[in-house]
C-alpha positions in Angstrom: 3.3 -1.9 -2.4 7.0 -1.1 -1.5 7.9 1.6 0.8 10.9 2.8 -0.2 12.4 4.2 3.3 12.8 0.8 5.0 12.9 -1.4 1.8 9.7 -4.2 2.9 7.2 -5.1 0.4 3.8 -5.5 1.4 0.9 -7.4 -0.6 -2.5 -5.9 0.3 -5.7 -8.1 -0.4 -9.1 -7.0 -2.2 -8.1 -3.5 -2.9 -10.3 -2.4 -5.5 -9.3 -1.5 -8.8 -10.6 1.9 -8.7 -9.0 2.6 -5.4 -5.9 1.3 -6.6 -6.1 3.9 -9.7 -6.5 6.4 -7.3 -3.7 6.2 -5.6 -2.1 6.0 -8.3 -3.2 9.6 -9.8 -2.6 10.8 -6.2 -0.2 13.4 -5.5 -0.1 13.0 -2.4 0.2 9.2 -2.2 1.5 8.8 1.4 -1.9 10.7 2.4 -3.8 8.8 -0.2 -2.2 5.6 0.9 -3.2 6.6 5.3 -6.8 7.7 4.8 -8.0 5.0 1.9 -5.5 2.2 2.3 -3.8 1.6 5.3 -6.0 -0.1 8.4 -8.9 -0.9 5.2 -7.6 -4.2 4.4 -5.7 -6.8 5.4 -1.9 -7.1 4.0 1.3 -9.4 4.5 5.1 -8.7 4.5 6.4 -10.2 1.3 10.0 -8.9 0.5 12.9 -7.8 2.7 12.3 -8.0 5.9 10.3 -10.9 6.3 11.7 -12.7 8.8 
């Protein structure tokens, strides 16, 4: 996943397919992303940014 606003990459583990297609078809991904995504599984920094 890369966030566009402050450029970092993120890998996130074990995200299953169908949720993945979900967000996806969201059309509201930032919402889709907060309420099924972010805090569900674990994820690292993997572009710019990484320190």
């Amino acid at each position: 996943m890369w966030f566009v606003a402050s450029g970092k990459r993120y890998e996130f583990e074990d995200v299953p397919p169908e949720t993945f297609a979900a967000f996806k078809a969201a059309f509201a991904k930032g919402r889709f992303f907060n309420e099924h995504i972010r805090n569900h599984f674990r994820y690292r920094l993997v572009g710019p940014g990484v320190d």
